[in-house]
C-alpha positions as CSV (number, residue, x, y, z in Angstrom):
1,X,0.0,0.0,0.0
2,X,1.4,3.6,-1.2
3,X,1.4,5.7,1.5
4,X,-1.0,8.6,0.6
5,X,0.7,11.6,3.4
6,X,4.0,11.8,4.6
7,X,4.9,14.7,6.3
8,X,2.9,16.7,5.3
9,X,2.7,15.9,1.9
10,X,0.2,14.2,-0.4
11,X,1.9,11.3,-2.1
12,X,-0.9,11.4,-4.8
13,X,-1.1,14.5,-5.6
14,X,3.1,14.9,-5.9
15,X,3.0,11.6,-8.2
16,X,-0.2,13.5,-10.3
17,X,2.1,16.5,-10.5
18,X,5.2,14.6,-11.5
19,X,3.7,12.6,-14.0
20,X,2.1,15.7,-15.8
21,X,5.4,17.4,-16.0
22,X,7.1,14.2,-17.4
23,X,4.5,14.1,-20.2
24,X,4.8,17.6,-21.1
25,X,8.3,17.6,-20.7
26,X,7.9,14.8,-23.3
27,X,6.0,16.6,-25.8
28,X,8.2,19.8,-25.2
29,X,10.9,17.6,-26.6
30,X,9.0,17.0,-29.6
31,X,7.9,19.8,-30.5
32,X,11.5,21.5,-30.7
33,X,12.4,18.1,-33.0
34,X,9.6,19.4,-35.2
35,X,10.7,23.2,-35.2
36,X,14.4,21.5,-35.9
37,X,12.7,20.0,-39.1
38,X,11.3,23.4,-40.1
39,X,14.4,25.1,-39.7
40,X,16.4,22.3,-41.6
41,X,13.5,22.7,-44.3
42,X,14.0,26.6,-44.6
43,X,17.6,26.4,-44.8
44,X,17.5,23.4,-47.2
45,X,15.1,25.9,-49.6
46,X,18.0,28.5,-49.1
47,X,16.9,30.9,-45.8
48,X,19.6,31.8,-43.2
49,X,18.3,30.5,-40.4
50,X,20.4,32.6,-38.2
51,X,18.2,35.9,-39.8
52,X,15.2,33.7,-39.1
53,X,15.8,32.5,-35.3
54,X,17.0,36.8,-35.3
55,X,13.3,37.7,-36.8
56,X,11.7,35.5,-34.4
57,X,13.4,37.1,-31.2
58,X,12.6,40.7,-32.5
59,X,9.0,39.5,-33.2
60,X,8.5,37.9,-29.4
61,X,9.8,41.6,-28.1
62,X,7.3,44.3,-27.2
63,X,7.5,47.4,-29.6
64,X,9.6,49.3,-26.6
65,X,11.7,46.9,-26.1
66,X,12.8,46.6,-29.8
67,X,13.0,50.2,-30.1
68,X,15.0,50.5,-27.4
69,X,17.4,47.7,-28.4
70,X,17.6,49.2,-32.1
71,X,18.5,52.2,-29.9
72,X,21.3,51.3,-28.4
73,X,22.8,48.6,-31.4
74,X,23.1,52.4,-32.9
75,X,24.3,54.3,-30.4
76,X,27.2,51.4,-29.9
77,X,28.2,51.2,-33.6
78,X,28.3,54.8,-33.8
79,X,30.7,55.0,-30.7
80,X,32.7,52.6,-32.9
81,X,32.7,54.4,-36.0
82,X,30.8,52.1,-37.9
């Protein structure tokens, strides 16, 4: 018999937690597999991917943050004449 409280804790409800991680840590690691393939398939029809994963960070950012990031890329490469 599986104890169902020790110390405090449920033994259940920790297993019921665990489990549900494990499963979506599962499907976490397929879904990066299949964004892999996608990346391979762009850069196979000629993309950079490097540009692309670039694009993607810009596009997460809110508008102030980009701006602000844009910003300060030109402020730096002025500072080194470029």
């Amino acid at each position: 018999m599986e104890p169902q409280n020790i110390g405090g804790i449920s033994a259940g409800q920790l297993k019921s937690f665990m489990e549900k991680i494990e499963n979506l840590e599962q499907d976490k690691a397929e879904l990066l597999e299949t964004i892999r393939d996608v990346f391979a398939e762009a850069k196979a029809e000629g993309f950079d991917v490097k540009v692309m994963r670039q694009l993607l960070k810009m596009r997460r950012m809110k508008k102030e943050e980009l701006a602000e990031q844009e910003e300060l890329l030109d402020l730096y490469r002025q500072a080194l004449g470029e």
